[in-house]
Backbone as CSV, one residue per row, in Angstrom:
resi,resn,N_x,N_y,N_z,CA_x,CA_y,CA_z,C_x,C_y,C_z
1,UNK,-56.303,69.047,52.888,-56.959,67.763,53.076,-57.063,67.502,54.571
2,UNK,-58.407,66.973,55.247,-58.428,66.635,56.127,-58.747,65.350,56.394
3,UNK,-58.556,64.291,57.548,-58.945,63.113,57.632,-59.633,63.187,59.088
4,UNK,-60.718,61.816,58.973,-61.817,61.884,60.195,-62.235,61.129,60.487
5,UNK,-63.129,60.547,60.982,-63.537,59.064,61.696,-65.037,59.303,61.658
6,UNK,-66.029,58.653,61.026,-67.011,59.081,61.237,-67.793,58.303,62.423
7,UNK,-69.280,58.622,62.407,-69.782,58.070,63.937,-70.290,56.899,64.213
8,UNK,-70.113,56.001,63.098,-69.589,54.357,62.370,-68.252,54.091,62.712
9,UNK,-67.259,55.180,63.014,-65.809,54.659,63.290,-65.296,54.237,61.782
10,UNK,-65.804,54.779,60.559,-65.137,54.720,59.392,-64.300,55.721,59.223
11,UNK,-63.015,55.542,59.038,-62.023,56.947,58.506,-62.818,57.694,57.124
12,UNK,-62.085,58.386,56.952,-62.493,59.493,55.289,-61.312,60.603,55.064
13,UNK,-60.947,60.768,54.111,-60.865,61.417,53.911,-61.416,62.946,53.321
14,UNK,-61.072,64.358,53.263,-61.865,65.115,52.316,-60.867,66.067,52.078
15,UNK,-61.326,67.059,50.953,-60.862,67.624,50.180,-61.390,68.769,49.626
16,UNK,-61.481,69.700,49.382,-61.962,70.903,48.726,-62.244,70.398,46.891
17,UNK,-62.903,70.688,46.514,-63.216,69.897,44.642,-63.696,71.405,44.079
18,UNK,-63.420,71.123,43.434,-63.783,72.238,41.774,-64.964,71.357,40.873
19,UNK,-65.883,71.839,40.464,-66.605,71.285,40.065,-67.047,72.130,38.364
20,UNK,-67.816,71.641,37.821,-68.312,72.906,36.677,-69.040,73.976,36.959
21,UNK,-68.986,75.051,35.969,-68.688,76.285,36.737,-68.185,76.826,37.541
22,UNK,-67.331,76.345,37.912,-66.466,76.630,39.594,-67.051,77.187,40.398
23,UNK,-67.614,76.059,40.805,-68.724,75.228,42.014,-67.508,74.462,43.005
24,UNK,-67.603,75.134,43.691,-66.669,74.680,45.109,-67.730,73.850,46.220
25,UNK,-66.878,72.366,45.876,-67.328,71.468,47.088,-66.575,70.633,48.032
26,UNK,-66.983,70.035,48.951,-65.896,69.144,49.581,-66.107,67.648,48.868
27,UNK,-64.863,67.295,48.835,-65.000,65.760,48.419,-64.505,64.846,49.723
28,UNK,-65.458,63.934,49.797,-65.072,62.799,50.572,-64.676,61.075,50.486
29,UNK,-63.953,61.005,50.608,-63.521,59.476,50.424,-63.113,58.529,51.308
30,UNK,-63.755,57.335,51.449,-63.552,56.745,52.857,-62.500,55.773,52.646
31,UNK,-61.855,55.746,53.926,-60.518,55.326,53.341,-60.131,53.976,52.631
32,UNK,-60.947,52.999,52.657,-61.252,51.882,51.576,-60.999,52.163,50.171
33,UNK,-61.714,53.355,50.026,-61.663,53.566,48.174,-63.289,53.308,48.026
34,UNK,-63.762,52.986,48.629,-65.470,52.165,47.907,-66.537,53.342,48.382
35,UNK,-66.159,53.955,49.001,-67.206,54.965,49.406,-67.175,56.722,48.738
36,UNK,-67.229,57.246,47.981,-67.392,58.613,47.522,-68.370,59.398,48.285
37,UNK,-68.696,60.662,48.544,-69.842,61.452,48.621,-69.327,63.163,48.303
38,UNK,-70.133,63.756,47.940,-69.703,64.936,47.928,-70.749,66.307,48.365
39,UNK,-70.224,67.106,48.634,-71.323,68.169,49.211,-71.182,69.710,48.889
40,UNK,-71.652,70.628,48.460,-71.492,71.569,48.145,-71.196,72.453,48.649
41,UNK,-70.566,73.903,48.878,-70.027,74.899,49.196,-70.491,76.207,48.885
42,UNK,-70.954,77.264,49.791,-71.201,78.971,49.459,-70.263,79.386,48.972
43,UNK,-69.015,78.630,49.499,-67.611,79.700,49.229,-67.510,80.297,47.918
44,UNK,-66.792,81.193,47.548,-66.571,82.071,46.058,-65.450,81.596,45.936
45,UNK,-64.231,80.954,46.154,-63.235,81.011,45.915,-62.760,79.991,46.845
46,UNK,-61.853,79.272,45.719,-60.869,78.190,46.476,-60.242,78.560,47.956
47,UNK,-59.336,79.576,48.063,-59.359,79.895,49.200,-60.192,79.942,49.871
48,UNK,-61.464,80.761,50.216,-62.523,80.251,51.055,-63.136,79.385,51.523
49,UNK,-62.869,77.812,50.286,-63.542,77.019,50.728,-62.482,76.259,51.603
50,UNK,-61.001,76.322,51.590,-60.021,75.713,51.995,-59.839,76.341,53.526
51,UNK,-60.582,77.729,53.751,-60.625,78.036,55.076,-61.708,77.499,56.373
52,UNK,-63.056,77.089,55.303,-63.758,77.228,55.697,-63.683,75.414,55.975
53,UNK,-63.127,74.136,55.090,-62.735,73.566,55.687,-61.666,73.213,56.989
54,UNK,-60.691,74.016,56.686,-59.569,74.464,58.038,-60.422,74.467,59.164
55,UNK,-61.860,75.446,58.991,-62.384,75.648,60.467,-63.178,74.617,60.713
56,UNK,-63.720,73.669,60.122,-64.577,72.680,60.142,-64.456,72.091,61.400
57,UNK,-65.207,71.790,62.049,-65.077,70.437,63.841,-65.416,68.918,63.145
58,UNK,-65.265,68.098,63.752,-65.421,66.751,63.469,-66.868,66.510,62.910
59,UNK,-67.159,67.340,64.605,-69.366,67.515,63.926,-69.654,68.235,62.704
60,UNK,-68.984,68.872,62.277,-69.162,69.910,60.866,-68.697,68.716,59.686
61,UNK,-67.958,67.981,59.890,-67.231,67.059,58.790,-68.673,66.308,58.702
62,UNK,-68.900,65.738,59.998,-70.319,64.857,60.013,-71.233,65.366,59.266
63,UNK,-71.394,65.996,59.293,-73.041,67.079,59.078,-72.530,66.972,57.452
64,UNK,-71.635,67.481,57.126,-71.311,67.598,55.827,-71.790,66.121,55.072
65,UNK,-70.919,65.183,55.783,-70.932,63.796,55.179,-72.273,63.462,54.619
66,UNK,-73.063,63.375,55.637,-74.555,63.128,56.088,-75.249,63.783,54.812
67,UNK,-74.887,65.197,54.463,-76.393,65.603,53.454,-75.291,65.455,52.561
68,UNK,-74.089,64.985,52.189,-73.815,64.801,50.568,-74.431,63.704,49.856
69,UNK,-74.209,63.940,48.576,-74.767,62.620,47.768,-73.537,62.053,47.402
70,UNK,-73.772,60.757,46.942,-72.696,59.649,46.024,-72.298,60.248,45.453
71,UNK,-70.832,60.091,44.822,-70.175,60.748,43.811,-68.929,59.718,43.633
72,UNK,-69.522,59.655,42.019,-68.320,58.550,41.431,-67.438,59.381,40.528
73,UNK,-66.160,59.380,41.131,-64.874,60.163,40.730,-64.337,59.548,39.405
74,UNK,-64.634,59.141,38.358,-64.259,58.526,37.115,-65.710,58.803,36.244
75,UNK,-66.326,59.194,36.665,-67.650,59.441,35.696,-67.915,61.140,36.529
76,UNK,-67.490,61.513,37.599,-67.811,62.752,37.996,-69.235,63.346,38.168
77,UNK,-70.130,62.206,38.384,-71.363,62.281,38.951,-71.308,61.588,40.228
């Protein structure tokens, strides 16, 4: 898990997610609770995607944030 500040000065958290078919994405959550987004992943494997967040820069978290869509974590859309 990583945490970040976006370029609003909102914290977030994110997370590596499993999705159906094991579809590896990052999940993001701002630290309120009211904000979801999520974004998808090349990686093949949990490990990969957990590295490939590890290497992430602040601007990479951004970029990520930016093209995910909404995602409501109790309905999983």
């Amino acid at each position: 898990m990583r945490q970040f500040t976006d370029y609003q000065g909102r914290d977030w958290q994110v997370t590596v997610g499993k999705a159906s078919y094991g579809a590896l994405c990052l999940l993001f959550c701002a630290s309120d609770g009211a904000d979801w987004r999520r974004t998808w992943l090349a990686a093949e494997t949990a490990f990969e995607a957990e590295g490939e967040l590890a290497r992430c820069t602040e601007t990479d978290l951004q970029a990520h944030l930016e093209s995910g869509d909404c995602w409501n974590p109790a309905t999983g859309n």
